[in-house]
C-alpha positions in Angstrom: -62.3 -149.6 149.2 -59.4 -148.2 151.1 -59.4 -144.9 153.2 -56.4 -143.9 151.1 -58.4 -144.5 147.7 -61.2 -142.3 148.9 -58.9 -139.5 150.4 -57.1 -139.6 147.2 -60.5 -139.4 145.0 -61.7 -136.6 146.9 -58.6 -134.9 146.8 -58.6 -135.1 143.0 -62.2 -133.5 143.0 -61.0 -130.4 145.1 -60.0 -127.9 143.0 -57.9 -124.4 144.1 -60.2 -121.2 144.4 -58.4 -119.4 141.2 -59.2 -122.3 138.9 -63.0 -120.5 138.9 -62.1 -117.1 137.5 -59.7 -118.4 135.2 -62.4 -120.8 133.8 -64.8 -118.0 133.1 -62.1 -115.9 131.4 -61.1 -119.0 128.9 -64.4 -119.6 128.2 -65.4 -118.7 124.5 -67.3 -115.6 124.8 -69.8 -114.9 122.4 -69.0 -111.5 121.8 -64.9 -112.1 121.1 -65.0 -111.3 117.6 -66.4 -107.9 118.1 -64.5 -107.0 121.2 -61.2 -107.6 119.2 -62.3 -105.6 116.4 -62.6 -102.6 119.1 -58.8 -103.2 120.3 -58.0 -103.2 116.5 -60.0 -99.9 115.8 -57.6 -98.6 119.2 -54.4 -100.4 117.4 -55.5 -98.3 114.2 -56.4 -94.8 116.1 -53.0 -95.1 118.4 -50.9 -95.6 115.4 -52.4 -92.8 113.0 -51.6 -90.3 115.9 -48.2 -91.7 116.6 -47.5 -91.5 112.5 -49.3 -88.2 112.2 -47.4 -86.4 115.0 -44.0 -87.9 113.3 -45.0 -85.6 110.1 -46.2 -83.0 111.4 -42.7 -81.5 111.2 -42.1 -82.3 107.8 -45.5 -80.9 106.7 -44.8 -77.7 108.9 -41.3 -77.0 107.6 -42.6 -78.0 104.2 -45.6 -75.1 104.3 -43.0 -72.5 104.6 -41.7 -72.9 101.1 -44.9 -73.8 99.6 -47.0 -71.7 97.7 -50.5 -72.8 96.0 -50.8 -73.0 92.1 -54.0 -72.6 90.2 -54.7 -75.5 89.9 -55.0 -75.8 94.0 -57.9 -73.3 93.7 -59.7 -75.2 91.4 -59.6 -78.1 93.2 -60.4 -76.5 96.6 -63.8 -77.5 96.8 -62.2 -81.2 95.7 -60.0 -81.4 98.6 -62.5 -80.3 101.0 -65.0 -82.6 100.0 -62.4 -85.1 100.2 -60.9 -84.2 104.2 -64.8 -84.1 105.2 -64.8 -88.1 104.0 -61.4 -88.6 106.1 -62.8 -87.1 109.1 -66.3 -89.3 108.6 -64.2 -92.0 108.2 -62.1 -91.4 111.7 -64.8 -90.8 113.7 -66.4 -93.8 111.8 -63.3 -95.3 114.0 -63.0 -93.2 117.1 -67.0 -95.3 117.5 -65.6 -98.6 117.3 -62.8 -98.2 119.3 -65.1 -95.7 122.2 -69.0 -97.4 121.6 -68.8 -100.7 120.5 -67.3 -101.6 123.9 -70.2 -100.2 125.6 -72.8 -102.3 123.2 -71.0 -106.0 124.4 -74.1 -106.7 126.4 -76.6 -106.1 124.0 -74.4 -108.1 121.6 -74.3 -110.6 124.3 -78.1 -110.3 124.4 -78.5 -110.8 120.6 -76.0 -113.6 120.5 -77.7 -115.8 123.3 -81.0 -114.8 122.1 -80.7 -116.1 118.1 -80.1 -119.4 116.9 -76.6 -120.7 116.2 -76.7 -120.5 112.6 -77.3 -116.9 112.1 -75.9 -116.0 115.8 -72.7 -114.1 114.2 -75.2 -112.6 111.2 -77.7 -111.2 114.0 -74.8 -109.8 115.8 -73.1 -108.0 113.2 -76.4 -106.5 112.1 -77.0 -105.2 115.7 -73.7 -104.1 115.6 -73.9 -102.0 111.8 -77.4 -100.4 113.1 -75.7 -99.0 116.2 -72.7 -97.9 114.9 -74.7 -96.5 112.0 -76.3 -94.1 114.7 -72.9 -92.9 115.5 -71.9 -92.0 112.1 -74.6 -90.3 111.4 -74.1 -88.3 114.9 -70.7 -87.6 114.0 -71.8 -86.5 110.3 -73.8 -83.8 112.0 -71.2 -82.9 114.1 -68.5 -82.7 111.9 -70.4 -80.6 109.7 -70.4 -76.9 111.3 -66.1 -78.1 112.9 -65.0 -74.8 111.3 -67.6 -72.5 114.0 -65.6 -73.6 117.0 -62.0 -74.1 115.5 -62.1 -70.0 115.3 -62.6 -70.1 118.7 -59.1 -69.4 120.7 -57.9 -72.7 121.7 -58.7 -74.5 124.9 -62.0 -72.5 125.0 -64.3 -74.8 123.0 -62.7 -77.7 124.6 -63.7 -76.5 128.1 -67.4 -75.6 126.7 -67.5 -79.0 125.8 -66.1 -80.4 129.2 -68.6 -78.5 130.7 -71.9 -79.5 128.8 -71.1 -82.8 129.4 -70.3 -82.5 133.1 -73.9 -80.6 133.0 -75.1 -83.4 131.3 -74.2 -85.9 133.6 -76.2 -84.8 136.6 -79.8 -84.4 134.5 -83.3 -86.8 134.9 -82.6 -87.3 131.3 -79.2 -88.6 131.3 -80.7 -91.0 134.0 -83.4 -91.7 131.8 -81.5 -92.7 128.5 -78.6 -94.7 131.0 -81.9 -97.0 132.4 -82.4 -97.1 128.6 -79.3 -98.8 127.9 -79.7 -101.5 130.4 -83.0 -102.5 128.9 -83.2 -105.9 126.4 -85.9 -106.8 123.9 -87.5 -110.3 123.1 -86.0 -111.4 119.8 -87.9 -113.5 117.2 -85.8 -116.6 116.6 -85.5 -116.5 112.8 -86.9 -115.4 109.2 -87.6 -111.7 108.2 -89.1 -110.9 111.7 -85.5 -111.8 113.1 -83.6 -109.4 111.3 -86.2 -106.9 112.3 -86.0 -107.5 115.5 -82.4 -107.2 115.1 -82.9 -103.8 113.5 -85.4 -102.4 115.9 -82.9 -103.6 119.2 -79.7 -102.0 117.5 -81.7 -98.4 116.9 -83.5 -98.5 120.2 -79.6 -99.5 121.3 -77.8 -96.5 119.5 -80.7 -94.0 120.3 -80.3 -94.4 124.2 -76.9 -94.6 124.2 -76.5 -91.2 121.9 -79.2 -90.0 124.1 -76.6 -90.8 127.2 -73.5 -90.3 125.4 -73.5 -87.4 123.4 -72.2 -84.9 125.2 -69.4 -86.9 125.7 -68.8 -87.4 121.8 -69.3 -84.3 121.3 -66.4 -83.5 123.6 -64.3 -86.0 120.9 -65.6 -84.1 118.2 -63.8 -80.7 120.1 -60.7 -82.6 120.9 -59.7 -85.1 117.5 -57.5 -82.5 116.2 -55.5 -82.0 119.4 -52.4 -83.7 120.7 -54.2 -85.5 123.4 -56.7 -87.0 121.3 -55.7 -90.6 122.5 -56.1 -89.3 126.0 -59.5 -87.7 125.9 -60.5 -91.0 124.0 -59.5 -93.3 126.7 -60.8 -90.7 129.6 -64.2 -91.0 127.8 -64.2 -94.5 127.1 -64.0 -95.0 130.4 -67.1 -93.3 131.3 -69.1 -94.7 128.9 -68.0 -98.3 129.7 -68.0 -98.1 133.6 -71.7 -96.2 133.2 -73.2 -98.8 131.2 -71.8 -102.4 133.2 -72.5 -100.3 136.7 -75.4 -102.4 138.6 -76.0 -98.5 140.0 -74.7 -96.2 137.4 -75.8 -93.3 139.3 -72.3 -93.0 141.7 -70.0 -93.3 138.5 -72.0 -91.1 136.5 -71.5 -88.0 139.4 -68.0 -88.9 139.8 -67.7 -88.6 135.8 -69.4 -85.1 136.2 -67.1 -84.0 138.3 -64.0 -85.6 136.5 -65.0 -83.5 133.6 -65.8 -80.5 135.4 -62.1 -80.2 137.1 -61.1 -81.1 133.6 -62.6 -78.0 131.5 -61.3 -75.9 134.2 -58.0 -77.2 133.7 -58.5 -76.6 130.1 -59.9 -72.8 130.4 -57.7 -71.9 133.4 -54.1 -71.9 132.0 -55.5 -69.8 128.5 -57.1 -67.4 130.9 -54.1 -66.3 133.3 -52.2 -66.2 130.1 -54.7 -63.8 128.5 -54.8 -61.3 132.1 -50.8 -61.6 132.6 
C-alpha cells in the first residue's frame, strides 16, 4: 500500500471539531414532538396578545356607546361561567408553553425507559398527569382573580414578585428543586406501566408546583397585563435554567434577586406617583 493511500485514508477518517455538536443537534430526539408542541402553545399565546391588543380599541370605543339590555342581566351568571372556562383554558396554555419545557427530562426519562411500542403513549401520559397538576393549580388560582384586581395596579404584581423572590431563597424551594431532578424505575409494560407512568408524572408535577408556584402565581397576577408575553418568557427562563442547572442553587439566588429588583420596579413608579 502506498504512503499516499494511507495519508489519504486517514485523512478521510479526520473529521472537523464542529461536525460533533451538529451531530447531536440532528439527532432524533425523543422528546421532539413535545418540545414543538411547547413552541406552538408560545405561537398560540404570542398571537392572541398581538390580536387582543389590536381590539382593544375597538372594544374600548365600542363600550362608550353601549348600554346593557335585560337580557345581559339574565345571562350574567352565563357569561361569567363562560370567561372562567376561557381563562382555564389560557392558563391551560400559558403551562404548555412555561412547564412542559421544564418536564423534557423526565419525558426523556420515560421515553428511554419504556419500550418502543408504547414509548410515545407513556410519554404523553406523563405529559397529561403533569400538566393536569397545573390546571388544577391554575383552577385554584383563578378562582378568588377578582380579590387582587381591586387592588390599585402594580401593587399585587409587586406582592407577587416578592413572594416569589422570598421563595427562592427557602430549604423548601431547595428541597422540591432536588425533587425535580430525581427519576423513578419504570415497569416495562402492562397495567403496572401506565402506573408507573402515572405515579412519575404526579411525583413530577407535585415537585415542580412545589418549586414553581410562586412563580405561576406571579402569571396568574400578570395575564391580564400588557406585558404578559414578557413576564412569561422572564419566568420561563427561571424555571428552565433551575431545572437543567447541574447546581441550581446560583441561578435560583440570581432569580431571587431578578425578581426582587423587578417588584420594586413595579411598586416604585405607583408610589412616587401616589406622594407627588
Amino acid at each position: 500500500m502506498s504512503v499516499r493511500g494511507t495519508t489519504a485514508r486517514a485523512a478521510s477518517r479526520v473529521r472537523p471539531l464542529w461536525t460533533a455538536p451538529v451531530r447531536r443537534l440532528l439527532r432524533p430526539r425523543v422528546s421532539l414532538v413535545f418540545e414543538l408542541v411547547a413552541v406552538a402553545a408560545w405561537i398560540a399565546l404570542i398571537a392572541s396578545a398581538v390580536t387582543g391588543d389590536s381590539h382593544d380599541g375597538d372594544r374600548a370605543g365600542a363600550s362608550h356607546h353601549h348600554m346593557p339590555g335585560p337580557h345581559e342581566v339574565h345571562g350574567a351568571s352565563v357569561s361569567v361561567s363562560a370567561s372562567a372556562s376561557v381563562n382555564v383554558a389560557m392558563w391551560a396554555l400559558m403551562s404548555v408553553a412555561m412547564m412542559l419545557p421544564a418536564a423534557v427530562p423526565a419525558l426523556v426519562h420515560v421515553g428511554t425507559n419504556s419500550l418502543r411500542w408504547r414509548r410515545r403513549r407513556a410519554m404523553a401520559t406523563f405529559a397529561a398527569v403533569y400538566l393536569a397538576v397545573w390546571v388544577g393549580y391554575g383552577a385554584m388560582l383563578l378562582a378568588p382573580a377578582q380579590l387582587w384586581a381591586r387592588l390599585p395596579e402594580g401593587v399585587a404584581l409587586a406582592c407577587a414578585l416578592a413572594l416569589a423572590a422570598a421563595w427562592q431563597l427557602t430549604v423548601h424551594k431547595r428541597r422540591a428543586l432536588r425533587d425535580c431532578h430525581r427519576s423513578s424505575p419504570l415497569p416495562p409494560s402492562g397495567r403496572r406501566a401506565v402506573a408507573g407512568t402515572c405515579r412519575f408524572g404526579l411525583r413530577q408535577g407535585w415537585a415542580c408546583l412545589r418549586s414553581c408556584w410562586a412563580l405561576m402565581l406571579v402569571m396568574a397576577v400578570a395575564s391580564g397585563g400588557n406585558g404578559m408575553l414578557v413576564w412569561m418568557a422572564v419566568l420561563t427562563g427561571i424555571v428552565i435554567t433551575e431545572r437543567l442547572a447541574r447546581t441550581p442553587r446560583r441561578p435560583t439566588r440570581l432569580a431571587a434577586a431578578v425578581l426582587a429588583v423587578a417588584a420594586l420596579a413595579v411598586l416604585l413608579p405607583d408610589t412616587a406617583w401616589r406622594w407627588s
